[in-house]
PAZAPA-4460 file (N, C-alpha, C; in steps of 0.05 Angstrom, whole numbers, plus 32768, in hexadecimal, padded with zeros to 4 digits):
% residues 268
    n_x    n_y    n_z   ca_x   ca_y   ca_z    c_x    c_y    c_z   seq   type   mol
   8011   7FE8   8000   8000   8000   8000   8011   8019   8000     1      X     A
   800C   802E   7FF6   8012   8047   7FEB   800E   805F   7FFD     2      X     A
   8010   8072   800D   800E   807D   8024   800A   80A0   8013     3      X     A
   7FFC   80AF   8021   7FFC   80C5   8013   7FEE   80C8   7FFF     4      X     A
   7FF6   80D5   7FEF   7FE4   80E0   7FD0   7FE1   80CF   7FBD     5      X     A
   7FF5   80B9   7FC3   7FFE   80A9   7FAC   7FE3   808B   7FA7     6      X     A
   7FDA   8087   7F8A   7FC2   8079   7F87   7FCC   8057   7F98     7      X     A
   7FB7   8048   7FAA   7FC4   803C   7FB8   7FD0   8023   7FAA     8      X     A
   7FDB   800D   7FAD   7FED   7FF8   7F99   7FDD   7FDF   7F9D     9      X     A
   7FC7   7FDE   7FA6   7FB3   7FCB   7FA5   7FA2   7FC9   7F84    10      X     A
   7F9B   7FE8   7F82   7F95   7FE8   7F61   7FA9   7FEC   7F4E    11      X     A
   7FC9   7FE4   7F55   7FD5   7FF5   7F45   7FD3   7FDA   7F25    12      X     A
   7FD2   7FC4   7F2A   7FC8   7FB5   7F18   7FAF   7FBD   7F00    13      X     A
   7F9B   7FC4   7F0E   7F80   7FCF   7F04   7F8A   7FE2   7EF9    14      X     A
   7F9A   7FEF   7F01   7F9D   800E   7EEB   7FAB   7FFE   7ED7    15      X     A
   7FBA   7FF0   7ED2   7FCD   7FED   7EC0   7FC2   7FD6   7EAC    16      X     A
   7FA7   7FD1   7EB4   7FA0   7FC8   7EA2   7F8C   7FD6   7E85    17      X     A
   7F82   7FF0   7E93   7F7A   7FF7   7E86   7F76   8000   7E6A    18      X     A
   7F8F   7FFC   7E5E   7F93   8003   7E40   7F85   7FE6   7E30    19      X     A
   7F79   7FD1   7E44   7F6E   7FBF   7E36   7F50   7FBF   7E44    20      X     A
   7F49   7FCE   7E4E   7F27   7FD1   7E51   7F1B   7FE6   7E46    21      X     A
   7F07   7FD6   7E38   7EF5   7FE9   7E2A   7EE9   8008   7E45    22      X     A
   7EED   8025   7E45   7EE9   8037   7E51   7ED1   803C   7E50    23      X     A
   7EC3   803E   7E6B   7EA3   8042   7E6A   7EA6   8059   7E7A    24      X     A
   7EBC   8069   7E79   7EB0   808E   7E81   7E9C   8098   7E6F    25      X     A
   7E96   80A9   7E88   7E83   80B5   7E7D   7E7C   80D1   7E6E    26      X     A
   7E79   80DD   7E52   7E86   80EA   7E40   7E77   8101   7E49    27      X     A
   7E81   811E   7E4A   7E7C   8134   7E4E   7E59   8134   7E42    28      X     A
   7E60   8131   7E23   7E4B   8136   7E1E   7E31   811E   7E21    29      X     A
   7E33   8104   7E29   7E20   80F6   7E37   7E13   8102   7E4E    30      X     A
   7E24   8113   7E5A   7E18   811C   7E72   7E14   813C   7E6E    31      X     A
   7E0A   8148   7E59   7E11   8159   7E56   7DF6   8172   7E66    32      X     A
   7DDA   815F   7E5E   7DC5   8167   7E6D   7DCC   8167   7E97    33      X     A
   7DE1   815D   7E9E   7DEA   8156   7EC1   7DF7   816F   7EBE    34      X     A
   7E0F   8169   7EB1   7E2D   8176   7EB5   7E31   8195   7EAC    35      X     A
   7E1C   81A8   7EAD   7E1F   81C5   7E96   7E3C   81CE   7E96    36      X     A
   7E43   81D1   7EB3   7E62   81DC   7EBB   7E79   81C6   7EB5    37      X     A
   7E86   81C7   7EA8   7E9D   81B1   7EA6   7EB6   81B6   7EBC    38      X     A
   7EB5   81CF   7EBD   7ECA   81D9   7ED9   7EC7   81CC   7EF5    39      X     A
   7EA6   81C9   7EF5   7E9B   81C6   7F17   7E94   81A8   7F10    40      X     A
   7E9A   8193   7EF9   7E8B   8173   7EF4   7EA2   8171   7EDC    41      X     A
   7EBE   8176   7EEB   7ECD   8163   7ED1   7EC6   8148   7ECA    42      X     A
   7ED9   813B   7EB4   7ECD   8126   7EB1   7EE6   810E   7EBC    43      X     A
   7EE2   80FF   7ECF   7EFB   80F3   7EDC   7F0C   80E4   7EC4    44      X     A
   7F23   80E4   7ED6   7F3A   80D6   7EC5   7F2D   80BD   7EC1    45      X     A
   7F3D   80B2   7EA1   7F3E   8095   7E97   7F3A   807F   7EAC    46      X     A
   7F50   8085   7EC5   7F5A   8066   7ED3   7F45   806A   7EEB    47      X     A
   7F2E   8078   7EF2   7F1E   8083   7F0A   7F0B   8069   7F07    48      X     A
   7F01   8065   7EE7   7EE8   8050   7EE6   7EFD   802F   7EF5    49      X     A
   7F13   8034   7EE8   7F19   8010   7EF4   7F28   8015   7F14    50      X     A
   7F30   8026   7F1B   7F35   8030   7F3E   7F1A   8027   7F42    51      X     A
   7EFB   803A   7F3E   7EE0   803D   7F4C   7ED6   8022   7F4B    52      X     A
   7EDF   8014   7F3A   7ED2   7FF6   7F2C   7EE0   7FE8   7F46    53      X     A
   7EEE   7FE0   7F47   7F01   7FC9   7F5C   7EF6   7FD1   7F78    54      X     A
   7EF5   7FE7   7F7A   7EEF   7FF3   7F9B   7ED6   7FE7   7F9B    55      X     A
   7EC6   7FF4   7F90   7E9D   7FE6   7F99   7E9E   7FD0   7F8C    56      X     A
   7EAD   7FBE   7F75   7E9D   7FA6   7F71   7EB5   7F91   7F6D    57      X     A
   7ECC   7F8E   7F7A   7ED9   7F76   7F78   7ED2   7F69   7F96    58      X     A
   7ED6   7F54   7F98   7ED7   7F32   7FAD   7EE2   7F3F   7FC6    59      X     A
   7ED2   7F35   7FD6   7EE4   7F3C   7FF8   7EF9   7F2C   7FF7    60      X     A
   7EF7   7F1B   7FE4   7F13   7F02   7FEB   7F26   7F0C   7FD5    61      X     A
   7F26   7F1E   7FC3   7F3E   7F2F   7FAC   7F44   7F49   7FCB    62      X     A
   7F32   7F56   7FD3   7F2F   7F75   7FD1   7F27   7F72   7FED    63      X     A
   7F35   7F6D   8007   7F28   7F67   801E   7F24   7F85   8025    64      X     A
   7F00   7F85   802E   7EF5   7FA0   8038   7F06   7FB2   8052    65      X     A
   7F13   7FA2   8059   7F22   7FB3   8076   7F40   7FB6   806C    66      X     A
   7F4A   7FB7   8053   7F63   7FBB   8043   7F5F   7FD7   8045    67      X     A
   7F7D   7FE7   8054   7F79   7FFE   8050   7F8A   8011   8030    68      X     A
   7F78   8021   802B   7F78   8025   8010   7F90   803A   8011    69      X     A
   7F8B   804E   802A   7F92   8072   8021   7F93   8078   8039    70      X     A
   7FAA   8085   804A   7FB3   8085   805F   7FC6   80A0   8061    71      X     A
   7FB2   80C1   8060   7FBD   80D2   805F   7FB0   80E6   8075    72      X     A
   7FB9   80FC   807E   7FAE   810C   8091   7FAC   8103   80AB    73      X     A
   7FB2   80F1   80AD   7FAB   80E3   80D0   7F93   80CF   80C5    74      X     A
   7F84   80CE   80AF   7F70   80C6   80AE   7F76   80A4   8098    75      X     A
   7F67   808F   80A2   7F73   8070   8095   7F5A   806F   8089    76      X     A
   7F58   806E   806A   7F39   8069   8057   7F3F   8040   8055    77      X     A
   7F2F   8033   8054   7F32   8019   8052   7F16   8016   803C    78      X     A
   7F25   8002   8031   7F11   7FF9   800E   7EEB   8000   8024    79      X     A
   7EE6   7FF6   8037   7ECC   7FFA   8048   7EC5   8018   8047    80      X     A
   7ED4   8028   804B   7ED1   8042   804C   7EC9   8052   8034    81      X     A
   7EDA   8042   801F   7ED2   8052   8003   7EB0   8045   7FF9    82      X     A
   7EAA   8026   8005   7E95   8021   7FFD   7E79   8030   7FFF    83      X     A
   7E88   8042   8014   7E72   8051   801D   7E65   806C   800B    84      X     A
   7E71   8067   7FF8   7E74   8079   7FE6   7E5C   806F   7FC7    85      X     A
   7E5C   8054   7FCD   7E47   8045   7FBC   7E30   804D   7FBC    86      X     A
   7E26   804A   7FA3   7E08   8057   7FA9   7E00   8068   7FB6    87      X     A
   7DE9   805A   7FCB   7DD5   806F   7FDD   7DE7   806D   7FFD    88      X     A
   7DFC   805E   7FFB   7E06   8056   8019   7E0B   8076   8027    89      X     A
   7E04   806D   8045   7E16   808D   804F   7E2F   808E   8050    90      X     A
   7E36   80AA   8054   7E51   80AA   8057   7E5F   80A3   807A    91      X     A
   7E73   809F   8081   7E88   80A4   8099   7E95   80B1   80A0    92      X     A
   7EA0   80B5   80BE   7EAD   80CB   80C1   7EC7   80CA   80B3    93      X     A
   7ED6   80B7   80A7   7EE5   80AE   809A   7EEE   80BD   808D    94      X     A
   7EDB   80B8   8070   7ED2   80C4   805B   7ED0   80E4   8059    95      X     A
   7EBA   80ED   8070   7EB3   810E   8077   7ED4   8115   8075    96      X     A
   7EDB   810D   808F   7EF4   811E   8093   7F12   811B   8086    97      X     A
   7F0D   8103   8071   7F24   8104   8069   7F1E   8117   804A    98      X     A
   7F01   811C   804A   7F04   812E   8033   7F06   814E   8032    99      X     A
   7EF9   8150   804F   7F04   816C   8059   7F1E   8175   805F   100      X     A
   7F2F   815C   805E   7F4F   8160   805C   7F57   816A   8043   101      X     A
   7F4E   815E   8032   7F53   815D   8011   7F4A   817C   800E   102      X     A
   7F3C   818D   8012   7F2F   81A5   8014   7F47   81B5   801C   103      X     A
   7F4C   81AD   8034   7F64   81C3   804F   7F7C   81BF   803B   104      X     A
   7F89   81AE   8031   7F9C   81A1   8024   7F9F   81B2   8005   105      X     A
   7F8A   81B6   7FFE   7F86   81CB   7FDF   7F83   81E9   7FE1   106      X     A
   7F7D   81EC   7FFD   7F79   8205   8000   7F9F   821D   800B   107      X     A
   7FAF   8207   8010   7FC9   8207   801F   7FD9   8201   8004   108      X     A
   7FD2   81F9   7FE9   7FDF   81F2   7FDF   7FD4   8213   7FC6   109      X     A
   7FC2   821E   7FC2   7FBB   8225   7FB3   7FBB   8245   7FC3   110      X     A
   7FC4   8255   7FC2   7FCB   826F   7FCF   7FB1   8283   7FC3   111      X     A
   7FA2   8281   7FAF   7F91   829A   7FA8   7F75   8286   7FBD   112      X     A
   7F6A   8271   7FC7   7F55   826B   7FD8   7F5B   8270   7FE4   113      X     A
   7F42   826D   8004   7F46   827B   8014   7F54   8267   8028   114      X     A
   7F61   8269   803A   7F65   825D   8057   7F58   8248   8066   115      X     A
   7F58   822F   805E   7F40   821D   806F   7F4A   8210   8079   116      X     A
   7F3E   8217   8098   7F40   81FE   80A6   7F27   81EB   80AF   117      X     A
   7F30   81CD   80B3   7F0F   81BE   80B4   7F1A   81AA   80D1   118      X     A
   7EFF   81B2   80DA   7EFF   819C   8100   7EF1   8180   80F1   119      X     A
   7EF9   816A   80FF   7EF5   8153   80FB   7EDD   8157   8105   120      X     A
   7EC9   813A   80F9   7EB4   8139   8100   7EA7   8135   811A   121      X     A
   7EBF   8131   8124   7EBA   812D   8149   7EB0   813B   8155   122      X     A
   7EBD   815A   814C   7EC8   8174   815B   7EA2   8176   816C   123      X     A
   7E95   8180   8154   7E7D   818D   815A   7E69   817E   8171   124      X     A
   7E6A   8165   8168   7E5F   8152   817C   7E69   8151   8198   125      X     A
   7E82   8153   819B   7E93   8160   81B3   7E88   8175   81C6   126      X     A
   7E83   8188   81B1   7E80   81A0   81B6   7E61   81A9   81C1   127      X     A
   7E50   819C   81B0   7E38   819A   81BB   7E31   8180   81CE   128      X     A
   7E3B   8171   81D8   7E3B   8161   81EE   7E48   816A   820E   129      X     A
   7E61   8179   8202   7E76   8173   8222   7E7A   8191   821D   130      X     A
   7E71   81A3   8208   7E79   81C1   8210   7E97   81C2   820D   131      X     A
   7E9E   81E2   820C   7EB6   81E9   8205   7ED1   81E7   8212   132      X     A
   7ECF   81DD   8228   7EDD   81CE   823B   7EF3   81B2   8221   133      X     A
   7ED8   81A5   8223   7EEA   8187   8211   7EF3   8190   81F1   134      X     A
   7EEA   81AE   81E4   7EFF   81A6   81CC   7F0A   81BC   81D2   135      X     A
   7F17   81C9   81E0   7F2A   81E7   81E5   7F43   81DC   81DF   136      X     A
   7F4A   81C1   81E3   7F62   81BB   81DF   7F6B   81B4   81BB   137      X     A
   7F53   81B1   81AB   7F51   81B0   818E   7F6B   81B3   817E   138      X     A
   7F63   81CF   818D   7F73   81ED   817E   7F86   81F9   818F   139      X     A
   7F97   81E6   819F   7FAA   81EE   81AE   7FB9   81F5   819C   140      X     A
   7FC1   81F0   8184   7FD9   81F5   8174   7FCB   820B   8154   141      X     A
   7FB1   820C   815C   7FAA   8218   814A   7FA5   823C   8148   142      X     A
   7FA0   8247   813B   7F97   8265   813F   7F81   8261   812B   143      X     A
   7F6D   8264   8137   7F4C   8266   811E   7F46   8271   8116   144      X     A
   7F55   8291   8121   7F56   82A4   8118   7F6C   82AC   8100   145      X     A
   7F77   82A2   80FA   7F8A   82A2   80E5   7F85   8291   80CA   146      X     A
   7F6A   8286   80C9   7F59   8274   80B0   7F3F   828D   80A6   147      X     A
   7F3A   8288   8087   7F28   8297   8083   7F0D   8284   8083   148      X     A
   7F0E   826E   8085   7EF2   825D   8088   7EFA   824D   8093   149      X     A
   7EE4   8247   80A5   7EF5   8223   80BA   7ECC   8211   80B1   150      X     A
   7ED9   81FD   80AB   7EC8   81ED   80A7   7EBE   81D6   80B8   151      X     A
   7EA4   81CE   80C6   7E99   81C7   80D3   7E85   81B9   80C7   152      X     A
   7E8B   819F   80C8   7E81   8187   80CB   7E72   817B   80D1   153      X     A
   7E53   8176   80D3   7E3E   816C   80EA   7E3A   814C   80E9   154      X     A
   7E36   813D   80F6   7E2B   8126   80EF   7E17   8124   810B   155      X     A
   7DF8   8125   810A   7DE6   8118   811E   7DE5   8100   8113   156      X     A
   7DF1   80EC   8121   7DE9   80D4   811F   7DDA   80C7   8100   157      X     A
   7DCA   80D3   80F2   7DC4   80CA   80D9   7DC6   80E3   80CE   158      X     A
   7DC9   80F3   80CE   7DD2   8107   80B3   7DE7   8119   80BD   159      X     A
   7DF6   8127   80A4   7E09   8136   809E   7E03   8150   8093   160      X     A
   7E0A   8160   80A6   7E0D   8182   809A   7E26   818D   809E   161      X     A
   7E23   81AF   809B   7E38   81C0   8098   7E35   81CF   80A4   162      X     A
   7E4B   81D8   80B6   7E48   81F8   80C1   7E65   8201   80B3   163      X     A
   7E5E   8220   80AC   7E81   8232   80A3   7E78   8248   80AF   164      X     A
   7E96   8241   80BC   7EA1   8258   80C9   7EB3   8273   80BB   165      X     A
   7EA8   827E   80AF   7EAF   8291   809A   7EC6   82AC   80AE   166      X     A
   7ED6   82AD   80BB   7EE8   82BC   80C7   7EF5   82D1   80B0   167      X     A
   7EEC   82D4   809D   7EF5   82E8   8080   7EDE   82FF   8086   168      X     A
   7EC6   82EB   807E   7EAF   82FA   8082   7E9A   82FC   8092   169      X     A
   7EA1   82FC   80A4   7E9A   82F7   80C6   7E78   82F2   80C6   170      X     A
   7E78   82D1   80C1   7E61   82C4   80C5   7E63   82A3   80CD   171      X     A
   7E56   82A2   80D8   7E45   8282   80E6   7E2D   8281   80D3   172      X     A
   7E35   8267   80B6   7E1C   8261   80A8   7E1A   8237   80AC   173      X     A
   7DFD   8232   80AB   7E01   8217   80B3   7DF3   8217   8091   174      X     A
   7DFD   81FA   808C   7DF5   81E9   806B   7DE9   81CE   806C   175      X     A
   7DC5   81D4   806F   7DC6   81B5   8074   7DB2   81B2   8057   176      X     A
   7DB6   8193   8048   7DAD   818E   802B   7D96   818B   8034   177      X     A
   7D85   817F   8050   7D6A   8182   8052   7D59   8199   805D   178      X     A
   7D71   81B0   8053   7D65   81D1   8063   7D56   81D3   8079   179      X     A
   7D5B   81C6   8089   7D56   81CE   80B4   7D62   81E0   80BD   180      X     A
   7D51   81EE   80C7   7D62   81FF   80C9   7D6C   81F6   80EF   181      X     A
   7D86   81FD   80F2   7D99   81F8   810B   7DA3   820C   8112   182      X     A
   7D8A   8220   811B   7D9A   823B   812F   7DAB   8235   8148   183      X     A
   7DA4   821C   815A   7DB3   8214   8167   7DD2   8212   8161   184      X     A
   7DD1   8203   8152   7DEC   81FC   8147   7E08   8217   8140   185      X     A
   7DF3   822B   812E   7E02   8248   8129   7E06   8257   814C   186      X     A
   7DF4   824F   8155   7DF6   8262   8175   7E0A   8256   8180   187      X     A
   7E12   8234   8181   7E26   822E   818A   7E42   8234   8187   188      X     A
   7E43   8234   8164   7E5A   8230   815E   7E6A   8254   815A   189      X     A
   7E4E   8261   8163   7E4C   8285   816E   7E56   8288   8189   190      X     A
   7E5B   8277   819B   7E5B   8277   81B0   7E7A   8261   81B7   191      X     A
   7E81   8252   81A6   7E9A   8245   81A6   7EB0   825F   81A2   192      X     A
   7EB1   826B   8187   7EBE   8279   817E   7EC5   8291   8187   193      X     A
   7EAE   8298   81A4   7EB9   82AD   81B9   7EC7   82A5   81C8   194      X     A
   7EC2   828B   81D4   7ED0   8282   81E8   7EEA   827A   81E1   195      X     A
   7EF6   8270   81C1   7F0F   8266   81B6   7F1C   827B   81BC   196      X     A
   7F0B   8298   81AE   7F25   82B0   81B6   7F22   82BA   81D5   197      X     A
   7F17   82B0   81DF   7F19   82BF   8203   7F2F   82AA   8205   198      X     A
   7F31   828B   81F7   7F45   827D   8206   7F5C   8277   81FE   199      X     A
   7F5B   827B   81EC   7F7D   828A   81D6   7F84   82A4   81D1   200      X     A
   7F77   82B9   81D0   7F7B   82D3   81CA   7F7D   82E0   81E5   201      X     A
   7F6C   82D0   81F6   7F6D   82E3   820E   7F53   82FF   8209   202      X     A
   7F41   8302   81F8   7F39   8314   81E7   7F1B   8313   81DD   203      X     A
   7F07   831E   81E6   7EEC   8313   81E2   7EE6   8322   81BD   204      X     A
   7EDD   830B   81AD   7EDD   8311   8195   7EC2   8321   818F   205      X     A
   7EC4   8338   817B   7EA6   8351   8171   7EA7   833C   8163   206      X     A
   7E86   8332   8160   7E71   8333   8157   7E5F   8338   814C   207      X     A
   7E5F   834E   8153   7E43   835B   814C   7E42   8362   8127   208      X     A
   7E55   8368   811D   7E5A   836F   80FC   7E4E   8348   80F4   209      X     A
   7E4E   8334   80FF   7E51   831A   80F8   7E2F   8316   80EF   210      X     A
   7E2C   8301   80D9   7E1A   82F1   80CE   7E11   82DD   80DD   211      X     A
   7DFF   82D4   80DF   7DF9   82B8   80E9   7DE1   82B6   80E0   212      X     A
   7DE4   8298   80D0   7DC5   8289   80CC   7DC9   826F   80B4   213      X     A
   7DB9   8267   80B9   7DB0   824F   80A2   7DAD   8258   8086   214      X     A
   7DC0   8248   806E   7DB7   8250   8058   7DA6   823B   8051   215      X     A
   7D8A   8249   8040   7D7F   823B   8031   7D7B   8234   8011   216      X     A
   7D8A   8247   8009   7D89   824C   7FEB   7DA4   8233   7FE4   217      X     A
   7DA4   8217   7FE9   7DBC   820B   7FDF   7DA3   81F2   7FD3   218      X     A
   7DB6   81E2   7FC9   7DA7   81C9   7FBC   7D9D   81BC   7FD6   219      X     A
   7D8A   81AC   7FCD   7D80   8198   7FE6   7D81   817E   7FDB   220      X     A
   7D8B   8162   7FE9   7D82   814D   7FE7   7D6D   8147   7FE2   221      X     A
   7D68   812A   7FCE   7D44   8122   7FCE   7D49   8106   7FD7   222      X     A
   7D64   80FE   7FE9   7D5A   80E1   7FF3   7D63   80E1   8012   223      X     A
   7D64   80CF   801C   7D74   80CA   803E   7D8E   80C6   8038   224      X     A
   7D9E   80CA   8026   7DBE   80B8   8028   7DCF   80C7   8023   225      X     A
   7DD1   80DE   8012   7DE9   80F0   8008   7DE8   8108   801C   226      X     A
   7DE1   8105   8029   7DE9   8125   8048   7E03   8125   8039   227      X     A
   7E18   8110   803C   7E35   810A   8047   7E39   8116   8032   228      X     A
   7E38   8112   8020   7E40   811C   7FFB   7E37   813F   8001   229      X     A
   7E27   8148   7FFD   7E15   8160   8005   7E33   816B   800D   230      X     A
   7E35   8165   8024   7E46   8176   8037   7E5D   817A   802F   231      X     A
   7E68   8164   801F   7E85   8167   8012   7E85   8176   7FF8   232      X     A
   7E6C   817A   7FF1   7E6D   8192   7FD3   7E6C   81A2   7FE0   233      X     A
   7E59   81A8   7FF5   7E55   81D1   7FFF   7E6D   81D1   8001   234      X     A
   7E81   81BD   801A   7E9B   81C6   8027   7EB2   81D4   8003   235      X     A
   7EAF   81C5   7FF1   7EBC   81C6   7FD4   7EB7   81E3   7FD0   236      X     A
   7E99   81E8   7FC9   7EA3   8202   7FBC   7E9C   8211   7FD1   237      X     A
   7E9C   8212   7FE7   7E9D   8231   8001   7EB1   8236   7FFD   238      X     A
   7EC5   821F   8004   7EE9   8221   800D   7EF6   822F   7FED   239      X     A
   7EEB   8228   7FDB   7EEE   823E   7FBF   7EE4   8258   7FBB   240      X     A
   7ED4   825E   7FC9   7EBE   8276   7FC7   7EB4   8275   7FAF   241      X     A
   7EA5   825D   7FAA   7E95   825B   7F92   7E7A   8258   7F95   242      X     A
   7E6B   825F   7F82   7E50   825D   7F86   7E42   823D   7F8A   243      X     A
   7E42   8234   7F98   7E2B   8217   7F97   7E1E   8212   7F85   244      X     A
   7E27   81FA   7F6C   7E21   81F9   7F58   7E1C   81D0   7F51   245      X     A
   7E06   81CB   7F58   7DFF   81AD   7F60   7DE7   81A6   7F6C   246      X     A
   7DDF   8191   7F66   7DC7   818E   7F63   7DC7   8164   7F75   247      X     A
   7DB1   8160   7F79   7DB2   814B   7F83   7DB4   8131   7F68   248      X     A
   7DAD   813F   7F51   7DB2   812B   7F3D   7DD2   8123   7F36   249      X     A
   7DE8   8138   7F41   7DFE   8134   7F47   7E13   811D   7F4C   250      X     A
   7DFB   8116   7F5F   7E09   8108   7F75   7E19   80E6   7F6E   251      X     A
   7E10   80E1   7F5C   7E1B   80C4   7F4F   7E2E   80CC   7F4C   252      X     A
   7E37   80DD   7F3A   7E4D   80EA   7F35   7E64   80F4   7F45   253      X     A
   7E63   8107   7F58   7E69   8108   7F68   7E76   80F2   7F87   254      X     A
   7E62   80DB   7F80   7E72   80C6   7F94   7E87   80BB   7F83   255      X     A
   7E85   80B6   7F6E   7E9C   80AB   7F62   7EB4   80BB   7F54   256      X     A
   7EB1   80D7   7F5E   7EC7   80EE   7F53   7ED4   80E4   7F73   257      X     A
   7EBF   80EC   7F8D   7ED1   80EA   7F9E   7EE6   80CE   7FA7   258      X     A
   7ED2   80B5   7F9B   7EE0   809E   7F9F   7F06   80A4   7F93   259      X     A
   7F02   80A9   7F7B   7F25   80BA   7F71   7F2B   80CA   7F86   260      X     A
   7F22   80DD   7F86   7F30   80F6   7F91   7F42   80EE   7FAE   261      X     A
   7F2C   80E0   7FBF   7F3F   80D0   7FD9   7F50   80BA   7FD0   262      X     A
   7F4A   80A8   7FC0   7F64   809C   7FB5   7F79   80A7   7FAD   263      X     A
   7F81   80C1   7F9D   7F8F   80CD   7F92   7F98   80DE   7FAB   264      X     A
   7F90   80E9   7FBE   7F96   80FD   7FCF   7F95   8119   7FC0   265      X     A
   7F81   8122   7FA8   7F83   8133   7F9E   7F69   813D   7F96   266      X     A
   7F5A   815F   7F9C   7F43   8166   7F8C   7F4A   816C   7F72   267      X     A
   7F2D   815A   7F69   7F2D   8164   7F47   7F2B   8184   7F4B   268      X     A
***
């Protein structure tokens, strides 16, 4: 196995076969009524269909499900983890946060975006359980104030949203694909972010110029299973400052761009 960015050496066979399988990508213009933007729905590389192929449909006894695939960020993806990426399945914290790495990771590499930093999916659940006591130590090494968006993660137990912490443009907005609205959630994470600077800055943070609220104008889901997906597009184009451009018809698509993207250690 292959550590880092590099595609892992479990498929490195499967890629190399490909100059003898017939290619069933899928052509710009097949999808041309899905895909309008080709910028925001490239069309994946050649070797993505036989990588995506082996992961969801080879033998537990070729391709054992607890084989770890991709082992970057602190974070271990195992062939199980990407399956989750099949179909209608949900996603994991796995998955969430090793793609919010891939996000922090492009944004450090690419100097005209903005600054992102992203809390593991833990953080919030922490935070709204045991209070600011149990994650103060998070960000012992961090300054939050020195990021122009910090990205926040939700998972209740069966679904997945978004909160961003916009520190550029001083707002608390939550992103959820089944539009609930979660004033709670913005009041908390309103009430974290004073207490981070009373307990690093020494310094009670203004407010008052700040945003807070639920957006509703984004795409919405029409089933129970893609929250997880949902959340990893808003996190894509906020951390770009791009307009939200996606739809739930997307989403096939999309699980199998990201199935590459964490194999590769790279956003399209």
């Amino acid at each position: 196995m292959l550590k880092e960015s590099s595609p892992f050496s479990c498929l490195e066979t499967c890629l190399q076969q490909l100059s003898i399988v017939t290619n069933t990508r899928c052509s710009p213009e097949r999808f041309h009524h899905v895909f309008a933007n080709t910028k925001d729905f490239p069309v994946l590389p050649e070797e993505s269909d036989l990588l995506i192929d082996k992961i969801w449909h080879e033998s537990a006894e070729e391709f054992p499900l607890d084989e770890m695939c991709v082992e970057k960020f602190g974070v271990s993806i195992s062939r199980r983890d990407l399956l989750k990426l099949k179909s209608i399945e949900w996603l994991n914290d796995e998955i969430i946060n090793f793609y919010m790495q891939l996000i922090v990771q492009r944004s450090t590499h690419e100097p005209d975006l903005p600054k992102v930093f992203a809390f593991n999916s833990f953080f919030f659940t922490s935070l709204k359980n045991r209070g600011f006591a149990a994650v103060k130590r998070w960000t012992k090494s961090i300054d939050l104030s020195s990021f122009d968006i910090i990205l926040v993660p939700i998972h209740d137990k069966t679904h997945w949203s978004l909160a961003v912490i916009d520190m550029q443009n001083q707002s608390i907005e939550y992103y959820d694909s089944m539009l609930t609205n979660r004033a709670d959630y913005v009041l908390l994470l309103k009430q974290y972010i004073i207490f981070e600077s009373l307990d690093k800055r020494k310094s009670k943070l203004d407010l008052e110029s700040w945003k807070f609220g639920t957006k509703y104008n984004i795409p919405k889901q029409s089933n129970g299973s893609d929250c997880g997906v949902f959340v990893c597009r808003f996190a894509d184009y906020i951390s770009q400052r791009k307009q939200i451009n996606f739809e739930q018809i997307h989403m096939k698509y999309f699980r199998r761009r990201m199935v590459y993207e964490i194999c590769t250690g790279t956003l399209l």
